[in-house]
N, C-alpha and C positions, 0 to 999 in steps of 0.2 A: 537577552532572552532568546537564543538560536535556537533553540529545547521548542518552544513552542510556536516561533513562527517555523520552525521546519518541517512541525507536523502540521500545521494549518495549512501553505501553499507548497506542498510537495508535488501534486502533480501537477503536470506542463502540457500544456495544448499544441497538440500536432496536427499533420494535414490530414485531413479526410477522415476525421475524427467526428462524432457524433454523440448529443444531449440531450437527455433525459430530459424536456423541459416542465416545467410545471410546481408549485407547492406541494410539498407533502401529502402523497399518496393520488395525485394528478397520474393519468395518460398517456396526455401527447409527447410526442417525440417530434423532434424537429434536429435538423443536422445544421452542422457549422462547419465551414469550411476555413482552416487558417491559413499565414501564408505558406508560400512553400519553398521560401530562401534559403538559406544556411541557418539562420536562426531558428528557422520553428523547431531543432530538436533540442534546442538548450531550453529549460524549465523556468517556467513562470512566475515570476516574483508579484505577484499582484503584475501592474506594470510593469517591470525590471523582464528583459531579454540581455544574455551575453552575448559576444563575438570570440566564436570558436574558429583557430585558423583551419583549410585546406586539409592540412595533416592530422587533425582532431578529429574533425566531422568523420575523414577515412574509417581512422580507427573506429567511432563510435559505431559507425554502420559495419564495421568486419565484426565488433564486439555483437549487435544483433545478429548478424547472421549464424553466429556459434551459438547461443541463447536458440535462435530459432530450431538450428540442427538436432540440437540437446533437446529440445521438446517436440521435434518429428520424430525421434529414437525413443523418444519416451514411451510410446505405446499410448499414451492418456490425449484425451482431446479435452481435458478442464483441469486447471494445478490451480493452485495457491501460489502467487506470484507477488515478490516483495523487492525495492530497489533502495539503492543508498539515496539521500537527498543530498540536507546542506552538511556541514561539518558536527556532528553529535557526539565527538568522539569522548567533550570534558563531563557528559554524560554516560560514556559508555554503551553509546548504543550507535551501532551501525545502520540500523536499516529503517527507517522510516514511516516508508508508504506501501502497503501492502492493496491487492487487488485481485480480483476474479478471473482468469485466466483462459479463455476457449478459444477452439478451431471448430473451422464452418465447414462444408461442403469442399468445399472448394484450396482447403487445406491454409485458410487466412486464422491468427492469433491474432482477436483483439482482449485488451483486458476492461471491463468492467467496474469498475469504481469511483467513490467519490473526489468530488473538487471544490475546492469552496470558488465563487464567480467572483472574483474582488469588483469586477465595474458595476456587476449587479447587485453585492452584498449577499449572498444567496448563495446553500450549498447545490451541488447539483451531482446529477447522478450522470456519467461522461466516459464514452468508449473509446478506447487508443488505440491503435496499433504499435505491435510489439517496438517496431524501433524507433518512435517515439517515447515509447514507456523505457525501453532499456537508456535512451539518452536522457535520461530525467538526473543524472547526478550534476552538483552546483558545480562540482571539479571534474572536465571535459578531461583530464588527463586521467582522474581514476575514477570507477564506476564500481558499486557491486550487484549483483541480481543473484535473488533467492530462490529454487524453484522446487516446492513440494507435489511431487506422484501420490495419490490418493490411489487406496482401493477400487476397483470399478465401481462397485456401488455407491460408495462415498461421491465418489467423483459426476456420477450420474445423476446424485439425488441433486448434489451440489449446482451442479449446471441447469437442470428442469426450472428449480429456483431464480437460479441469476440473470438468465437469460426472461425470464420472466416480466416483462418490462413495468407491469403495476404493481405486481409483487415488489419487483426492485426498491420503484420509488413508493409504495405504502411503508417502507423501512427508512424511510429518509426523513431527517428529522427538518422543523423547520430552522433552528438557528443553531448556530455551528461554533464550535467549543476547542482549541487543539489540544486541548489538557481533558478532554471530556471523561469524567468518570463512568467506568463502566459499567455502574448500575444504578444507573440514574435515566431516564427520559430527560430532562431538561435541554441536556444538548450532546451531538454527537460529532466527532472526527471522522476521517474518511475509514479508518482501520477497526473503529467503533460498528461503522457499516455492515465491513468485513465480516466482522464477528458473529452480527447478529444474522447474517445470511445465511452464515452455516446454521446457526441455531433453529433457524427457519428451514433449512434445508433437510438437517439429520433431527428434528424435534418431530415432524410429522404437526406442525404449529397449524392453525387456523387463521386465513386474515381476517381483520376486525381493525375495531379503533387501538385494543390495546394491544396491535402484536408487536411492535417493541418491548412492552413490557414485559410478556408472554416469553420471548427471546432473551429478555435477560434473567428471567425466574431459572429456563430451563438450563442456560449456561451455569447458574450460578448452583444448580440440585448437579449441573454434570462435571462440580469442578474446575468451573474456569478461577483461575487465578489468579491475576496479571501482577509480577512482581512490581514492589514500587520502585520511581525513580526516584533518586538520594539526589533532590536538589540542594543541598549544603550549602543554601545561602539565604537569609533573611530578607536579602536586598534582593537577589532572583523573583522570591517568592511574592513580594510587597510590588513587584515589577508589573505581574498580572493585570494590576488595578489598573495601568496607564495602557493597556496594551489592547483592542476592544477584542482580538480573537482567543483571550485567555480567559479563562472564568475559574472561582473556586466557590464558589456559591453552590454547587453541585456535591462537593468532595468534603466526607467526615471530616470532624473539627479533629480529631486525633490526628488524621494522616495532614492539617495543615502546621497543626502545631509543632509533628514531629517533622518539618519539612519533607515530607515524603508521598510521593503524588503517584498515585497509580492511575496507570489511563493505557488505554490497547494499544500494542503495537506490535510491527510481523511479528518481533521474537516472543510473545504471548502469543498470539494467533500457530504460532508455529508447534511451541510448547505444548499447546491443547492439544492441536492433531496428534500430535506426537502420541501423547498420551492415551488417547482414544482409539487412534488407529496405531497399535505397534508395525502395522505392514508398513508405512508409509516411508518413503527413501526421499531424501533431499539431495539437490543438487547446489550448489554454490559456482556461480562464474563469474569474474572480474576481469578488470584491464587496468592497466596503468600505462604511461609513455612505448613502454617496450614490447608488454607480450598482452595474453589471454589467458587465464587459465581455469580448469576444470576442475572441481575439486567433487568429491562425493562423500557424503556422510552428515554426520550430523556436528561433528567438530568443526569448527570455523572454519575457514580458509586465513591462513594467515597476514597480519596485519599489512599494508601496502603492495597485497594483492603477491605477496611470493609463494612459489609453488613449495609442495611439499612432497614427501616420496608416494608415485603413486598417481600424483597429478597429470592431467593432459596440459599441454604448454603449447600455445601458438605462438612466435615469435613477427611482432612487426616488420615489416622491412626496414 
C-alpha cells in the first residue's frame, strides 16, 4: 500500500523548523529543533531516516537553491508548492505533498503544511524551510517540485490565511486519514489541509465549529473535483483494514465498490487553481544524477526528469 503510506508521512522534519502545537483549533506554537547532520534532509518515515552520500546532499542543496532562484524571479511572496515523495508511479501520480508556500521580510521561504507526528500519533500543523521541503523525495537521486504563481490577490488572500496561526490549526482536523475523502469532516490528509485553506482563503468563510465543513460546502458549490485513483486491486483495497493510517469508512460505498478512491492531492489542488484562476503559471523543477531542469507550463516535465525544447538545464559537475 505505497498509495497511501506516501500520502500519510510525506513530509520530513528539518532543522529550524517549527509546530503548530496543540489539538484541533489550539494556539500555542512551540518550535522544535532537529538534528542538523546529513540526515535531516532525507524524509521521515515515521522513524525511518536514509543515508544520502556527500554527492547527493550536494546536488539536493544546488536543487534548492534553483527552486529558491525560480521563486525570487517569481514576483509572488506566497505559491502553492508541491513535491514528489515515495515512488507513486504504479498509481500514476507524481507528486504527493502539497504545501503553503511564503517569504518573510527578510527574503526566507518557509512552507506551511500538515504532518502527521508518528511518536505522537497526531496530525500537526509544521513549518520547513524550502530545502528541507525541496529534499523531501524518498529517491535522493531524483526529486520533483511543483510550483504555482497565483494572482496577487489570490496570493494575498491566500497568505493573510495561512500565515494565520489559529486560523491555521481551527482547519486541522483531529485524526488523520491518507486516503481521506474530500468531503467529509471525519478525517483529513495533509493536501486535504491545503485545500480547505484556500477555501477559507478565497470563500470570504467565518471561523466557527463548522468551518471545515463550511470549506468543503464552498469548494464543493465552486467545483472542486478531485479525479479518482484507480486502485485496481481488491487486495490493495481490503489492505486499508490492517494499515491504522487508511480509512474507508469516510468514502461512498459506489467509489469503494468501483475500487476508486478520490482523496486531494497537488494535481487536484492544482487543477482547481487552474481553473479558477486562468492567470495562474506553473513552474516544474527536477533533478536526477546528472542535471536540473526548468520546465514552465502546465504540461509535465517529462518522465525521469529529461529536458524538453525550451527547458533551462543545469548540468552537475
Amino acid at each position: 500500500m505505497r498509495f497511501g503510506v506516501s500520502l500519510a508521512l510525506a513530509a520530513n522534519i528539518a532543522a529550524g523548523a517549527a509546530v503548530l502545537v496543540g489539538a484541533a483549533g489550539a494556539a500555542n506554537e512551540a518550535h522544535a529543533q532537529s538534528s542538523t547532520n546529513g540526515n535531516a534532509a532525507s524524509i521521515a518515515f515515521c522513524d525511518r531516516t536514509q543515508k544520502i552520500s556527500a554527492d547527493q546532499q550536494d546536488h539536493i542543496l544546488r536543487f534548492a537553491a534553483v527552486v529558491r532562484d525560480a521563486l525570487n524571479a517569481s514576483g509572488s511572496d506566497t505559491v502553492l508548492i508541491s513535491r514528489s515523495g515515495l515512488d507513486l508511479a504504479r498509481f500514476h501520480i507524481r507528486y504527493s505533498h502539497a504545501a503553503i508556500l511564503s517569504r518573510n521580510d527578510a527574503g526566507t521561504w518557509t512552507a506551511r503544511q500538515l504532518y502527521y507526528a508518528c511518536d505522537e500519533g497526531n496530525p500537526r500543523i509544521y513549518d520547513q524551510g524550502l530545502a528541507g521541503f525541496a529534499a523531501g523525495s524518498d529517491d535522493p537521486a531524483l526529486g520533483y517540485i511543483s510550483i504555482i504563481r497565483l494572482p496577487a490577490d489570490a496570493a494575498q488572500a491566500l497568505r493573510k490565511a495561512a500565515l494565520d496561526g489559529p486560523r491555521a490549526l481551527s482547519l486541522l482536523a483531529r485524526t488523520y486519514s491518507a486516503n481521506a475523502y474530500p468531503f467529509s469532516t471525519r478525517y483529513q490528509n495533509c493536501n486535504q489541509w491545503v485545500i480547505e485553506m484556500l477555501a477559507v482563503a478565497w470563500g470570504g468563510l467565518h471561523d466557527g465549529d463548522d468551518l471545515r465543513a463550511s470549506a468543503q460546502h464552498w469548494l464543493a458549490q465552486s467545483g472542486y473535483t478531485p479525479e479518482p485513483v484507480e486502485v485496481g486491486s481488491h487486495l490493495l483495497m481490503m489492505g486499508a483494514f490492517a494499515i491504522p493510517l487508511l480509512h474507508l469508512d469516510d468514502h461512498p460505498e459506489a467509489d469503494r465498490y468501483a475500487l476508486r478512491i478520490k482523496t486531494s492531492l497537488p494535481s487536484t489542488i492544482e487543477a482547481f487553481i487552474r481553473q479558477r484562476f486562468a492567470a495562474s503559471e506553473r513552474i516544474e523543477i527536477c533533478h536526477n544524477s546528472g542535471q536540473i531542469v526548468v520546465h514552465r507550463g502546465w504540461t509535465p516535465v517529462a518522465e525521469g526528469c529529461r529536458p524538453s525544447a525550451g527547458d533551462r538545464v543545469t548540468l552537475f559537475d
